[in-house]
N, CA, C and O atoms as CSV, one atom per row, in Angstrom:
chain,resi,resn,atom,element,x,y,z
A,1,UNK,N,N,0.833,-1.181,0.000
A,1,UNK,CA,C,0.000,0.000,0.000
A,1,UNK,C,C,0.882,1.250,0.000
A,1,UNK,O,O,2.008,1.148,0.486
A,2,UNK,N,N,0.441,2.511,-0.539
A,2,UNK,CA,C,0.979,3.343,-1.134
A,2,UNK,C,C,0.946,4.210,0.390
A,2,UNK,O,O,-0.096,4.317,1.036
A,3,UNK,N,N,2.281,4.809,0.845
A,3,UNK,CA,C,1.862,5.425,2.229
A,3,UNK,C,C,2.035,7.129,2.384
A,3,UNK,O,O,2.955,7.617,3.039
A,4,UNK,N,N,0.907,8.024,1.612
A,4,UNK,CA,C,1.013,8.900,1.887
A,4,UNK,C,C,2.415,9.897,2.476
A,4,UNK,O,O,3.350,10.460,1.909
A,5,UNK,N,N,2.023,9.769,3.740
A,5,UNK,CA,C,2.896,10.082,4.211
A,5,UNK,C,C,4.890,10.232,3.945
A,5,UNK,O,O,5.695,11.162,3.892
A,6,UNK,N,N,4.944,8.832,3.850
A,6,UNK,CA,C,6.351,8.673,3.287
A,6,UNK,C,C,6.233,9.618,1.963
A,6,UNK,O,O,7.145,10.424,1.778
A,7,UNK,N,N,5.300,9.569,1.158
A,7,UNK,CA,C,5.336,10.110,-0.292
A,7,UNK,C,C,5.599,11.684,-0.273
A,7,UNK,O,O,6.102,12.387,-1.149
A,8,UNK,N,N,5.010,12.098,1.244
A,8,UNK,CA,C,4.771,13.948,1.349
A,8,UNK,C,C,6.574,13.932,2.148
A,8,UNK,O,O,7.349,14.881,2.033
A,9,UNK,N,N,6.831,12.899,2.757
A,9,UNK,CA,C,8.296,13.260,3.601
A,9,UNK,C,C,9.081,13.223,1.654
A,9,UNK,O,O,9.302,14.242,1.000
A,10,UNK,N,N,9.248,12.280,1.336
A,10,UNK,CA,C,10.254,12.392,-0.018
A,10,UNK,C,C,9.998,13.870,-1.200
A,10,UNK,O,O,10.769,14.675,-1.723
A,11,UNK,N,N,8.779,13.697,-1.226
A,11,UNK,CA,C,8.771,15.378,-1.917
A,11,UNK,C,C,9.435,16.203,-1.158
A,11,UNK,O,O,10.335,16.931,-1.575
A,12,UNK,N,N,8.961,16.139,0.241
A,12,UNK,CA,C,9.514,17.474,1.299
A,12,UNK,C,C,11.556,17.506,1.017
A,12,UNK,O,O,12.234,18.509,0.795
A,13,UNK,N,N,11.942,16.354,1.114
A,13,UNK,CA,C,13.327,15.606,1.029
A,13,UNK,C,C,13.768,16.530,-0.167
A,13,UNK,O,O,14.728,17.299,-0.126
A,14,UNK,N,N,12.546,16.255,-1.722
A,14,UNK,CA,C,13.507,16.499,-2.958
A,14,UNK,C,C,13.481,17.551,-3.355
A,14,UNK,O,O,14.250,17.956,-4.227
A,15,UNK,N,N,12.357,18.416,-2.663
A,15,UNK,CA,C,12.044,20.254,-2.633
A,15,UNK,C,C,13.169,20.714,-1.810
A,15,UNK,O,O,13.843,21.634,-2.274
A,16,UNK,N,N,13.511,20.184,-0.563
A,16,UNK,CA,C,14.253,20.848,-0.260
A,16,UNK,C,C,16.149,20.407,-1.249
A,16,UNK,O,O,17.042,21.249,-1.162
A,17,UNK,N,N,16.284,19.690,-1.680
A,17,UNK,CA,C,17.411,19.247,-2.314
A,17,UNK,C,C,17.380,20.110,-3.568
A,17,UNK,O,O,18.358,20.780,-3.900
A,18,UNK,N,N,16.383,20.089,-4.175
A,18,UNK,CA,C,16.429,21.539,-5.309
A,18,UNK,C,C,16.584,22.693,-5.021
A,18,UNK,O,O,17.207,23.446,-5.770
A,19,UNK,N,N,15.935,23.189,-3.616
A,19,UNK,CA,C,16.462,24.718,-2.693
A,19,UNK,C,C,17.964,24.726,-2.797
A,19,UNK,O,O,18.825,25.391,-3.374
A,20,UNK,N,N,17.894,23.631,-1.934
A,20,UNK,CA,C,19.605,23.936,-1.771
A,20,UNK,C,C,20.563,24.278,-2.931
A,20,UNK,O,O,21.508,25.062,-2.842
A,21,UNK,N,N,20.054,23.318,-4.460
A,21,UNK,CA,C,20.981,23.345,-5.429
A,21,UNK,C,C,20.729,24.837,-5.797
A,21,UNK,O,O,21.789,25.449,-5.924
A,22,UNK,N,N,19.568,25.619,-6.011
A,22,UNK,CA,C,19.541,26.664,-6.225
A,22,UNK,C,C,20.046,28.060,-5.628
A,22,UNK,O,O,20.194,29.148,-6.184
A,23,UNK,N,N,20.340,27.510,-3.821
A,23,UNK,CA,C,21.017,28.573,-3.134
A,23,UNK,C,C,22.081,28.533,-2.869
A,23,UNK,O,O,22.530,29.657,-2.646
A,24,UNK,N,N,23.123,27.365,-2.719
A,24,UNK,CA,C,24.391,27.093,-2.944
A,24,UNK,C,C,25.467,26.905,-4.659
A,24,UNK,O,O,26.581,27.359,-4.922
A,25,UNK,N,N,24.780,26.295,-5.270
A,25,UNK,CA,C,25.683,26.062,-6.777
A,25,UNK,C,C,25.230,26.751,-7.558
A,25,UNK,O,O,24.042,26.824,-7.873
A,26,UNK,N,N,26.703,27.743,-8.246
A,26,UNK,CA,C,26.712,28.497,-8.819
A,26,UNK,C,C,26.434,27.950,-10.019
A,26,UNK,O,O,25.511,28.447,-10.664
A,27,UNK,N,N,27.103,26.927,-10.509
A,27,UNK,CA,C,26.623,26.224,-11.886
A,27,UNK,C,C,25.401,26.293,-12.109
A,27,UNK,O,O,25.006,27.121,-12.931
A,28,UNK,N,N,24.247,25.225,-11.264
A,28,UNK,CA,C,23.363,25.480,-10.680
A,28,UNK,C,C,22.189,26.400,-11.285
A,28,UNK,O,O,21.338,26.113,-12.127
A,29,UNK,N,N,22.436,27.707,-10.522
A,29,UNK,CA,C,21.725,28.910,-10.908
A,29,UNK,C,C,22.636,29.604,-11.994
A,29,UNK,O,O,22.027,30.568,-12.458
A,30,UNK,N,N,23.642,29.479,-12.449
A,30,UNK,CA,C,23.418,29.757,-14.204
A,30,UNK,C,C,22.714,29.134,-15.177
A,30,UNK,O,O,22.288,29.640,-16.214
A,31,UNK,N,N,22.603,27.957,-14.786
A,31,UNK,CA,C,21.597,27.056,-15.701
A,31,UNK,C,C,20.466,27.651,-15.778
A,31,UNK,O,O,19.852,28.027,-16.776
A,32,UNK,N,N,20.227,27.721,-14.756
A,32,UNK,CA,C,18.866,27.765,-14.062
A,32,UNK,C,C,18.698,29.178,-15.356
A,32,UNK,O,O,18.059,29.074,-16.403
A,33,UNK,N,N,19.725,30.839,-14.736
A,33,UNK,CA,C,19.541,31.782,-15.186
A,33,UNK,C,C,19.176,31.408,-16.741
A,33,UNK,O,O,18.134,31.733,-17.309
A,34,UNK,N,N,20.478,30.498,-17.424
A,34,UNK,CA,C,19.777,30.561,-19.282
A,34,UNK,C,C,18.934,29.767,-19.496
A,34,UNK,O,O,18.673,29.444,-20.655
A,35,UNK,N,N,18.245,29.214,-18.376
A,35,UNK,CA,C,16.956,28.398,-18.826
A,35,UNK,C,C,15.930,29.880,-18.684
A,35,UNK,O,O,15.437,30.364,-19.702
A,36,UNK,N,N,15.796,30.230,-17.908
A,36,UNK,CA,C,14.747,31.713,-18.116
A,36,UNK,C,C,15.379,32.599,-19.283
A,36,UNK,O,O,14.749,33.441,-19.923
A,37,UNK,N,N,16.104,32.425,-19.378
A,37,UNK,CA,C,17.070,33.117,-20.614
A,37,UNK,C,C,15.847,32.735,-21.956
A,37,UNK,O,O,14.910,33.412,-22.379
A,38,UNK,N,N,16.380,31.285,-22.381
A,38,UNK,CA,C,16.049,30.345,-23.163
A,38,UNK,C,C,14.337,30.764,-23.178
A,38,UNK,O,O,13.932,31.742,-23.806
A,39,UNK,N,N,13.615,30.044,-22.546
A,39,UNK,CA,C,11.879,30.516,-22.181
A,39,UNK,C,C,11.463,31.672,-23.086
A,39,UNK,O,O,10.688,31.791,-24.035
A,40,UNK,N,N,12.437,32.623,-22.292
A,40,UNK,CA,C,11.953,34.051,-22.691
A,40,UNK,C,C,12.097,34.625,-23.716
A,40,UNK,O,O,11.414,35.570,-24.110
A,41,UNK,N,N,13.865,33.637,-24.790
A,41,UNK,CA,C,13.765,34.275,-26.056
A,41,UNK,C,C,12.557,33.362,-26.933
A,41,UNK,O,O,11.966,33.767,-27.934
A,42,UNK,N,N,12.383,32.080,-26.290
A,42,UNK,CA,C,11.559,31.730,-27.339
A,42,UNK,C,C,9.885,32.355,-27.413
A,42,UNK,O,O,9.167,32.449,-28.409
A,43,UNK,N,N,9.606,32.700,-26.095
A,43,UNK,CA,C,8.471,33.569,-26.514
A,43,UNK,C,C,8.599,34.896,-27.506
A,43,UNK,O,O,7.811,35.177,-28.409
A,44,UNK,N,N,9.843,35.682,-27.102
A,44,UNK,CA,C,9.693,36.654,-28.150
A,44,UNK,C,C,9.749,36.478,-29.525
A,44,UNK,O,O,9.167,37.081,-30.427
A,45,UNK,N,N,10.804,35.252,-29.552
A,45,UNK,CA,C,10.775,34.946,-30.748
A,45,UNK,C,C,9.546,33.854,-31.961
A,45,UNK,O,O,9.396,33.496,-33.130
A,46,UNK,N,N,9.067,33.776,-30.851
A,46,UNK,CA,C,7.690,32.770,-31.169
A,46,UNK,C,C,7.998,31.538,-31.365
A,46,UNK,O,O,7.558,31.028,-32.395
A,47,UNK,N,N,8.610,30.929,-30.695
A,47,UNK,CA,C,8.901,29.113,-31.482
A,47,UNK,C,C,7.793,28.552,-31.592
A,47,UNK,O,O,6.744,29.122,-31.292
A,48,UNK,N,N,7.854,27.382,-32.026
A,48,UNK,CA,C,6.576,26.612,-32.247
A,48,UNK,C,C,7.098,25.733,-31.195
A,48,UNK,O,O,8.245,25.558,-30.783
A,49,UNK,N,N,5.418,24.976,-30.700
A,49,UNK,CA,C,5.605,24.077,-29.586
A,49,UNK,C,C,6.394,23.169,-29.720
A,49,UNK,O,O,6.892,22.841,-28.644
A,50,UNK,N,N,6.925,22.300,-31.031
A,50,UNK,CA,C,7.507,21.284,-30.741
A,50,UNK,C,C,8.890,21.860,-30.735
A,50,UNK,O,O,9.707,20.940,-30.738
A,51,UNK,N,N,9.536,23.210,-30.727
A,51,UNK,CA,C,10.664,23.675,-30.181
A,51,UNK,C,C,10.359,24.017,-28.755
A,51,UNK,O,O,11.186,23.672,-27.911
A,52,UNK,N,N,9.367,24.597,-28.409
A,52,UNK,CA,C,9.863,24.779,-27.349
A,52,UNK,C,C,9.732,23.054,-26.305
A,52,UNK,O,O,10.024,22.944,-25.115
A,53,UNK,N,N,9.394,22.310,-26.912
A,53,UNK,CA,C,9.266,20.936,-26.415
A,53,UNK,C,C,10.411,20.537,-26.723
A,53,UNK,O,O,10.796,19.688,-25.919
A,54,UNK,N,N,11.300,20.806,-27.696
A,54,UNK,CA,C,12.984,20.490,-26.885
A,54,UNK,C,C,13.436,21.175,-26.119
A,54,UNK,O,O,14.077,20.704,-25.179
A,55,UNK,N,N,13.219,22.731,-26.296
A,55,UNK,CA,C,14.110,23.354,-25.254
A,55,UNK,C,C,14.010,22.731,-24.093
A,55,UNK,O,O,14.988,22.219,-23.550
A,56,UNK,N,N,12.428,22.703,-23.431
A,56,UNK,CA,C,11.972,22.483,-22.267
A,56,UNK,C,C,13.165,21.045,-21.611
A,56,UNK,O,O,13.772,21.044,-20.540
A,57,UNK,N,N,13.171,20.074,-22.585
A,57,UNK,CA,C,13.788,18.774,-22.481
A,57,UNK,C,C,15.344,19.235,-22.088
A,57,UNK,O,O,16.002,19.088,-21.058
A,58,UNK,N,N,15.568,19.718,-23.084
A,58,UNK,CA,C,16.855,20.278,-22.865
A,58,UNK,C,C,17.256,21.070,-21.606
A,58,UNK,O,O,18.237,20.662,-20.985
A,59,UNK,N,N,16.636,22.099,-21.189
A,59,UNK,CA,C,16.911,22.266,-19.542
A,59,UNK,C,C,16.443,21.707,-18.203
A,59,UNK,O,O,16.802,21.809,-17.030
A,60,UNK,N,N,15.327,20.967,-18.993
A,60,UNK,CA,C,15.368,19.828,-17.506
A,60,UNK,C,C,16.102,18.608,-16.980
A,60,UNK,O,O,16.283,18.172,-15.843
A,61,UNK,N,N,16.635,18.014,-18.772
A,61,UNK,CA,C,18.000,17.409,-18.459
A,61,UNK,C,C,19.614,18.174,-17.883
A,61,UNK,O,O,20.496,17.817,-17.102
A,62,UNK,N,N,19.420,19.181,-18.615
A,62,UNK,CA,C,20.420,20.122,-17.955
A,62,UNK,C,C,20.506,20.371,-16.282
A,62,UNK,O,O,21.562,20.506,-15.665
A,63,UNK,N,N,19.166,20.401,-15.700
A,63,UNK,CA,C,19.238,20.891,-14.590
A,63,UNK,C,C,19.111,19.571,-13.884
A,63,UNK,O,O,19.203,19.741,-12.668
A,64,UNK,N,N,18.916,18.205,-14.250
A,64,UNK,CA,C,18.953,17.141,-13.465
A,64,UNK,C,C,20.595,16.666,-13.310
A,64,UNK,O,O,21.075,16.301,-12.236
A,65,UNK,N,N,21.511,16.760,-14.858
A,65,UNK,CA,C,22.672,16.656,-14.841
A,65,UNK,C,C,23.744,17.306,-14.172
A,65,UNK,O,O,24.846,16.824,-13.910
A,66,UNK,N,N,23.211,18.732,-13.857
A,66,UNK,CA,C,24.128,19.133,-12.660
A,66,UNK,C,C,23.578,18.513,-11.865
A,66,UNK,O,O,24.231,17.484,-11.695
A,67,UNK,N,N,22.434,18.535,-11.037
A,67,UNK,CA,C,22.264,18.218,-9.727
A,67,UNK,C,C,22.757,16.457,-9.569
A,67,UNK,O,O,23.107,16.045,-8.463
A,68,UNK,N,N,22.744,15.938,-10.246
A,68,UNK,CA,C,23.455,14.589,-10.164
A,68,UNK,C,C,25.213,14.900,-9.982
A,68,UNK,O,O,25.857,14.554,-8.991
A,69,UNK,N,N,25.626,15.426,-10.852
A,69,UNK,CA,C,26.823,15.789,-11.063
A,69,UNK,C,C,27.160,16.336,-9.426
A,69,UNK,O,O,27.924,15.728,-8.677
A,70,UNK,N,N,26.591,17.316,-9.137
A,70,UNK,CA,C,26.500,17.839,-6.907
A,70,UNK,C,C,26.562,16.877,-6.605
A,70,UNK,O,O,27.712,16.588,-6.271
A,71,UNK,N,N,25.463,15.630,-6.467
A,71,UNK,CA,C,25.227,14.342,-6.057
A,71,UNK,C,C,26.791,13.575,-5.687
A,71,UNK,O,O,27.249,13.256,-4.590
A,72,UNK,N,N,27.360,13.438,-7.029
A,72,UNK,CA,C,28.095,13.124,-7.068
A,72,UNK,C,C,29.393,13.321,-5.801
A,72,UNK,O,O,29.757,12.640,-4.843
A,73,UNK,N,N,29.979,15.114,-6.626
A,73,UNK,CA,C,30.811,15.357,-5.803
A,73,UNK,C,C,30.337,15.461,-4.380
A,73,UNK,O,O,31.278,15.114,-3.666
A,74,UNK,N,N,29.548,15.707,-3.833
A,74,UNK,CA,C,29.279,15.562,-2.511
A,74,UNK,C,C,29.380,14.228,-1.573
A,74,UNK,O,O,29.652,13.955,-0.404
A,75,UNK,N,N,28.984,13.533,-2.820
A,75,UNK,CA,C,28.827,11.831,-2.200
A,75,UNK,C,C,30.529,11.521,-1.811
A,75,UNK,O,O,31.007,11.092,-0.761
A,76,UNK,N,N,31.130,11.878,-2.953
A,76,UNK,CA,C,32.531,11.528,-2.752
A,76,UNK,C,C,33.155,12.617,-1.767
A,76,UNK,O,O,34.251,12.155,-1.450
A,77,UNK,N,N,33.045,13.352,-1.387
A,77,UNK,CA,C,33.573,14.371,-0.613
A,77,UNK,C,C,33.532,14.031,0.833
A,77,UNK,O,O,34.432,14.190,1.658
A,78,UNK,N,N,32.155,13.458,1.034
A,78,UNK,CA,C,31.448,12.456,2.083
A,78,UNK,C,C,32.535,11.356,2.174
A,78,UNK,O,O,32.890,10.994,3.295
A,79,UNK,N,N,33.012,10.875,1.219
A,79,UNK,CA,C,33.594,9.997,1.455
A,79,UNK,C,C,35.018,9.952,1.984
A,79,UNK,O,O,35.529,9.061,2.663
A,80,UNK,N,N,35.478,10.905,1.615
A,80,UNK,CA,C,37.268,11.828,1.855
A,80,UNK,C,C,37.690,12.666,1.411
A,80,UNK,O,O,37.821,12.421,0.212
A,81,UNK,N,N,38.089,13.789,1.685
A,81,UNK,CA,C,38.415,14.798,1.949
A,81,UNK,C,C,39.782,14.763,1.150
A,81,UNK,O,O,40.146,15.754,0.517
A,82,UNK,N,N,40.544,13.575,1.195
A,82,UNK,CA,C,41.920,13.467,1.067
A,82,UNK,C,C,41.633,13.347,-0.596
A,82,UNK,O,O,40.567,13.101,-1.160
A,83,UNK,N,N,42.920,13.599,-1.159
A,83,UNK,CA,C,43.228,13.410,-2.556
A,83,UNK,C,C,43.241,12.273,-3.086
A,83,UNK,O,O,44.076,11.413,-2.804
A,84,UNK,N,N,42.351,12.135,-3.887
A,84,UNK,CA,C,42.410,10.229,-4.615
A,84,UNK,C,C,42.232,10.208,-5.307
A,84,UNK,O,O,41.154,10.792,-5.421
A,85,UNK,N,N,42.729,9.695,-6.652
A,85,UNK,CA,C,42.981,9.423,-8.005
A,85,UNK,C,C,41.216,9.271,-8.771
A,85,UNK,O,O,40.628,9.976,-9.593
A,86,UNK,N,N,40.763,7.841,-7.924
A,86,UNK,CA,C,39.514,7.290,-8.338
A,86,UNK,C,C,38.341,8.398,-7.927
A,86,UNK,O,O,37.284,8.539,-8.543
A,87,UNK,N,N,38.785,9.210,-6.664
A,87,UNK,CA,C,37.969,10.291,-6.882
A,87,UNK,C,C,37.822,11.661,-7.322
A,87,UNK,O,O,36.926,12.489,-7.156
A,88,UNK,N,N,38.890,11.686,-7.904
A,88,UNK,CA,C,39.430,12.663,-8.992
A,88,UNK,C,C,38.680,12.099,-10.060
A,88,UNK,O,O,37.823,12.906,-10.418
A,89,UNK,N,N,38.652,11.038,-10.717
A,89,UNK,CA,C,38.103,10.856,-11.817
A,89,UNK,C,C,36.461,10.745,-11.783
A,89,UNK,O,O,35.729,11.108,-12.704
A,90,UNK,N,N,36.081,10.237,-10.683
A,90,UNK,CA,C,34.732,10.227,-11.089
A,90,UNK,C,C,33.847,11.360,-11.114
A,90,UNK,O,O,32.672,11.390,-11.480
A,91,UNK,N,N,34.887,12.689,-10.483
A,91,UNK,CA,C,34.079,14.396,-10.201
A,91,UNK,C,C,34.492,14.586,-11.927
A,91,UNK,O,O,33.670,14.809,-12.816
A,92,UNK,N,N,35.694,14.459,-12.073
A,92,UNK,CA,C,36.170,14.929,-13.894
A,92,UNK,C,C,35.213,14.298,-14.513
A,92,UNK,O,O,34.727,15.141,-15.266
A,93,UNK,N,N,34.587,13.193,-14.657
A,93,UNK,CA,C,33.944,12.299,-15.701
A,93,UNK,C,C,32.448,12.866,-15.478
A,93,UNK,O,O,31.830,13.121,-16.512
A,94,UNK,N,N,31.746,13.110,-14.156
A,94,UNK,CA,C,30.699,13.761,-14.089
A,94,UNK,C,C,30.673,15.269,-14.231
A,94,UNK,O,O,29.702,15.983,-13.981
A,95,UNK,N,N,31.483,15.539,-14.525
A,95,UNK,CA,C,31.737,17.357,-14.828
A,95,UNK,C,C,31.457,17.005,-16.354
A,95,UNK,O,O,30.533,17.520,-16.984
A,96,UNK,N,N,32.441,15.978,-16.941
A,96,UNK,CA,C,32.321,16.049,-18.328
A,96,UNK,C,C,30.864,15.645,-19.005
A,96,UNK,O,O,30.349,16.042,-20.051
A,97,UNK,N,N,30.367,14.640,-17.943
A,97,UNK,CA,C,29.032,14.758,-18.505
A,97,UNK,C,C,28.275,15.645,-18.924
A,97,UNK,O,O,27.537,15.522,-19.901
A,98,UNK,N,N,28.397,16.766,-18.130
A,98,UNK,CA,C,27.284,17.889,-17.983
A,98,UNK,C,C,28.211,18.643,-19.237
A,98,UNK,O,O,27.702,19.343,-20.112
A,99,UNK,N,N,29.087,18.462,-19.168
A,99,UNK,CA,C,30.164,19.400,-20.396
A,99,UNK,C,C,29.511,19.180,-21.839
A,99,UNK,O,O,29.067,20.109,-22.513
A,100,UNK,N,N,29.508,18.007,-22.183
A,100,UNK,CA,C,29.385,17.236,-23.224
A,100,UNK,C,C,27.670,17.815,-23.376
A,100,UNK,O,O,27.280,18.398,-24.387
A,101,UNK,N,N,27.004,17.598,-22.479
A,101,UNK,CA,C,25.465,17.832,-22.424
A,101,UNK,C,C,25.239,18.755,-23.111
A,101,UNK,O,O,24.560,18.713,-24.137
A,102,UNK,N,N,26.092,20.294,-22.374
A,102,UNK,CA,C,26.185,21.821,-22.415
A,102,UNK,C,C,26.426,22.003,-24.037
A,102,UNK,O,O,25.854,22.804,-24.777
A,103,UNK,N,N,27.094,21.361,-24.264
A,103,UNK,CA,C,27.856,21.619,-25.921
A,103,UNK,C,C,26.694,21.346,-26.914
A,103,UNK,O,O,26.562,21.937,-27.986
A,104,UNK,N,N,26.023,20.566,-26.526
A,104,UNK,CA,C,24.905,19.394,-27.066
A,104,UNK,C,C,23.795,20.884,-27.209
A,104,UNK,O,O,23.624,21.611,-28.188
A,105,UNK,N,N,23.262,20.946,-26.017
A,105,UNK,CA,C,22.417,22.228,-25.865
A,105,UNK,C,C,22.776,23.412,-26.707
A,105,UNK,O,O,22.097,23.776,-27.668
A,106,UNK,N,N,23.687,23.897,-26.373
A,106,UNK,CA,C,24.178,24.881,-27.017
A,106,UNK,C,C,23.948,24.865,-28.735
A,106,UNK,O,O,23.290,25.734,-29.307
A,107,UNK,N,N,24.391,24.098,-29.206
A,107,UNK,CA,C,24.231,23.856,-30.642
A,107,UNK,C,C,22.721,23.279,-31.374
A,107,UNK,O,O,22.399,23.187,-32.559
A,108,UNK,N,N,21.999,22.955,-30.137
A,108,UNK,CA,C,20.200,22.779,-30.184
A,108,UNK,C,C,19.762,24.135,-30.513
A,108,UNK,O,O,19.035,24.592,-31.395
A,109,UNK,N,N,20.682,24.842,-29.152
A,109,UNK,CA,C,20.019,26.256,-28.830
A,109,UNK,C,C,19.721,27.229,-30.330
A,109,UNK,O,O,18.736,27.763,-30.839
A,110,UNK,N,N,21.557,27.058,-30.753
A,110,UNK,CA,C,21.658,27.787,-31.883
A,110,UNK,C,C,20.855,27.553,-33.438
A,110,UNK,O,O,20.435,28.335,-34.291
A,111,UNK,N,N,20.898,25.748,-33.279
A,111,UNK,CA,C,19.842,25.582,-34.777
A,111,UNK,C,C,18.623,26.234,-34.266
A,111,UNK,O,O,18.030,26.653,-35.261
A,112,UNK,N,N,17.815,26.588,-32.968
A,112,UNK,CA,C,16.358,26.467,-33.224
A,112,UNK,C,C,16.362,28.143,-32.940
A,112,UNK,O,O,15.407,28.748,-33.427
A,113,UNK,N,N,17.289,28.875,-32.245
A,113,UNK,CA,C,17.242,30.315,-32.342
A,113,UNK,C,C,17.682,31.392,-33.153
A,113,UNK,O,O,17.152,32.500,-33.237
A,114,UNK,N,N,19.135,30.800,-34.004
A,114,UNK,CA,C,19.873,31.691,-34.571
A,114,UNK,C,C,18.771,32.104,-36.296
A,114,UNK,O,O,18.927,33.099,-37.004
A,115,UNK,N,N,18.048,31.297,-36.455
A,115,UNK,CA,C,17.116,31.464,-37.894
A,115,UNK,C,C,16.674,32.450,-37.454
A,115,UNK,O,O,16.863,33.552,-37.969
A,116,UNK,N,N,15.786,32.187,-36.082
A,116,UNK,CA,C,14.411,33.194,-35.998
A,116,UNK,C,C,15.422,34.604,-35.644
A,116,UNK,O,O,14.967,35.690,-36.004
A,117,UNK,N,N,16.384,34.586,-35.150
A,117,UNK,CA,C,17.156,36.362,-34.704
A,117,UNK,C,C,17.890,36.541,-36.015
A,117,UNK,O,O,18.533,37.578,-35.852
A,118,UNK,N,N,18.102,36.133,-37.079
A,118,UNK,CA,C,18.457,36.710,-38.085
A,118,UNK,C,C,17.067,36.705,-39.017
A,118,UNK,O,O,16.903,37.763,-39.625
A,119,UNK,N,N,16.550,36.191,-39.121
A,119,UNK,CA,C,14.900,36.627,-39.790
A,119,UNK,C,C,14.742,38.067,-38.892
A,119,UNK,O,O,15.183,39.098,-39.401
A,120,UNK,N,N,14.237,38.110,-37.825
A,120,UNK,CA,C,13.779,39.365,-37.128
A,120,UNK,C,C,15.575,40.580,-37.622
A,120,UNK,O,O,15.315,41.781,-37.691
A,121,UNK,N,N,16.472,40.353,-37.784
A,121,UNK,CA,C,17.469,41.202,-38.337
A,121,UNK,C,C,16.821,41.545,-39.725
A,121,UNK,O,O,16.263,42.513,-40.241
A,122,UNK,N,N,17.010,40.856,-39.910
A,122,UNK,CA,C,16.852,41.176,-41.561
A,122,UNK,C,C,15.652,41.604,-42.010
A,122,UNK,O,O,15.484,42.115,-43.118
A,123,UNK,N,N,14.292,41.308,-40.707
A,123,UNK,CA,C,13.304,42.390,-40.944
A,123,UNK,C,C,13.146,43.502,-40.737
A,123,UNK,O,O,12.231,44.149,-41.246
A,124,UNK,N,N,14.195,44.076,-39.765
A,124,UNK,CA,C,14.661,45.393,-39.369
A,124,UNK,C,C,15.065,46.246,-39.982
A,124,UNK,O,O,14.914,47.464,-39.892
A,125,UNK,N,N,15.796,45.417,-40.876
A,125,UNK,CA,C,16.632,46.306,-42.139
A,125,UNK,C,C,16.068,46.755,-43.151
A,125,UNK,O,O,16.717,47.370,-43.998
């Protein structure tokens, strides 16, 4: 049986775990910032829904991949403090995740925005 309760403690758990990512990591709340970034040019610029149905995809994976990526380094940080090879690599390899992601986005960003801001240029002119 499904127990309420536990269900309102784990939301309470993962609301507050998104606070935190938002009031401590700077990464974090830049995302965060060009995801309102993102939103806002596509309203001016008018996308059509099934763009803004990637963007949307695109910064909610963005913003799950850092917070995993925190996950991460924290978990290991938890674990020692001291300098270690294996945990050197697994903060580099989850940094690069989100790296690789970022690059990914970025070049989404640009096929589905750079048309519509040079159309609106070139209607200016």
């Amino acid at each position: 049986m499904i127990s309420l309760k536990k269900s309102a403690k784990s939301f309470t758990n993962a609301w507050f775990g998104l606070v935190w990512a938002l009031k401590t990591q700077n990464n974090f709340r830049l995302h965060f910032l060009l995801a309102l970034t993102a939103v806002a040019l596509g309203f001016i610029l008018n996308i059509s829904v099934f763009e803004f149905l990637i963007i949307a995809t695109f910064i909610t994976l963005g913003l799950v991949i850092e917070m995993i990526n925190t996950a991460i380094e924290k978990t290991n940080d938890a674990i020692t403090t001291d300098w270690r090879q294996e945990i050197k690599l697994a903060k580099d390899v989850s940094a690069g995740a989100m790296l690789v992601f970022s690059i990914c986005s970025l070049i989404s960003a640009g096929i589905i925005f750079l048309p519509k801001i040079y159309n609106l240029i070139i209607s200016w002119l």
